[in-house]
N, C-alpha and C positions, 0 to 999 in steps of 0.2 A: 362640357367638352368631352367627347371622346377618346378614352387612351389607346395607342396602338396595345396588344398583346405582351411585345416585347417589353415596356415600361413597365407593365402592372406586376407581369412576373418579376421583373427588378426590383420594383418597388419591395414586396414580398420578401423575395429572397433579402434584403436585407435586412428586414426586422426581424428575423428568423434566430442570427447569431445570438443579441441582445435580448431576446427569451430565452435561450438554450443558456446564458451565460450566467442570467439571474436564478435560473432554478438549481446549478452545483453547490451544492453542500459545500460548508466550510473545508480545508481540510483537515488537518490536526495538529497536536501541538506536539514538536521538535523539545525535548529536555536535554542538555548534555551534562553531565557530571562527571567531578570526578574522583576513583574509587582509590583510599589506599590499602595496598596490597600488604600483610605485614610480616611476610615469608620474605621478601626480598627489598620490603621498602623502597618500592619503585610505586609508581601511581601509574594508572591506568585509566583512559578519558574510556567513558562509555557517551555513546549519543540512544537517549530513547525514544520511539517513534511513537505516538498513543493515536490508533486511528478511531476516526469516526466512527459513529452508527452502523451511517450507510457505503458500503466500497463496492459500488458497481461501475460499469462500462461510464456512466455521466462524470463520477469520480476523478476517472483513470487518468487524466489531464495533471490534475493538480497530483494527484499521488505520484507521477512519472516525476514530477519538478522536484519534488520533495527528496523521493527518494534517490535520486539523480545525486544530491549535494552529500550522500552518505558514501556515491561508489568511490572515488578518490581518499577518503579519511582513513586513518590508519584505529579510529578508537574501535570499538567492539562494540556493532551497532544491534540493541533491539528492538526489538518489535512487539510491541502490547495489543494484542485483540481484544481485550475485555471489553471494549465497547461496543463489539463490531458484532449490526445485529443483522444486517443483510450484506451477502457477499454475492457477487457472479461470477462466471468464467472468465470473463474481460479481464476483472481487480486480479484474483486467479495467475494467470498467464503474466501477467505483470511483475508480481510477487515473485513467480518461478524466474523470469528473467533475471530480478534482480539481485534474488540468492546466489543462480545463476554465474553471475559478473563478479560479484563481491566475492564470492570461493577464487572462481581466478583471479581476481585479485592480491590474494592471500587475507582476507577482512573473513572478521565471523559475525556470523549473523543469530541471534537468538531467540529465543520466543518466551513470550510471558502472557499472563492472563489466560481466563478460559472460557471463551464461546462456541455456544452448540452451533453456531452457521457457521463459522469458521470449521470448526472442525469437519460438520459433516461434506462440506466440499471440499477437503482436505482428503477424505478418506473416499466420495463419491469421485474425484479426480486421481484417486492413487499417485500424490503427490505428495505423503507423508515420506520418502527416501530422497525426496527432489529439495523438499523444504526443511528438512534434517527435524523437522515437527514430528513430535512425539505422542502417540495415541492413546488413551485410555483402554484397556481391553476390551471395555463394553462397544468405546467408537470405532475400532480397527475393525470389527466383521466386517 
């Protein structure tokens, strides 16, 4: 039996999401602790983010969800790249958003661990002042 045009492309179009959705990377694991202070013996919640491998544009879904539940929190949230072995403009622009939000906020955002693809899109974007990320002298040329 012949299908019209219009069904086949439907057909299509919807197996389409259900490959896209199976190939996203896990995202990462959410730590919250908490720290005490013994200058003022007050304690301090830190939430720490530890991302993936990979944080490209296929990522940026679940990274948005993730990072979304830190902008409201008052703990001092951060951020571990040491695993992160591929990064894009997409993941990028996200990050800056969210540093972003959380300064207006009044939230700090901090960074931890050390990856060369982090950093060098860090420093290829000239977003080390936007991301309060700190450069090695040899990465900042």
């Amino acid at each position: 039996m012949k299908q019209s045009k219009r069904k086949r492309d439907a057909k299509i179009e919807a197996e389409v999401p259900a490959a896209a959705a199976a190939e996203v990377s896990a995202p990462v694991a959410v730590v919250t602790t908490t720290v005490e202070l013994p200058a003022a013996n007050a304690s301090v919640a830190t939430s720490i983010y530890k991302f993936a491998a990979s944080c490209t544009v296929r990522d940026c879904v679940p990274l948005k969800t993730a990072l979304s539940d830190f902008l409201g929190s008052n703990d001092e949230t951060i951020l571990d790249v040491s695993a992160m072995e591929r990064v894009d403009a997409a993941a990028m622009q996200l990050l800056y958003a969210f540093v972003r939000e959380r300064k207006a906020r009044g939230g700090k955002v901090s960074w931890v661990g050390d990856s060369p693809s982090f950093s060098e899109a860090v420093r290829l974007l000239g977003l080390a002042t936007h991301l309060d990320v700190t450069l090695r002298p040899s990465e900042a040329l």
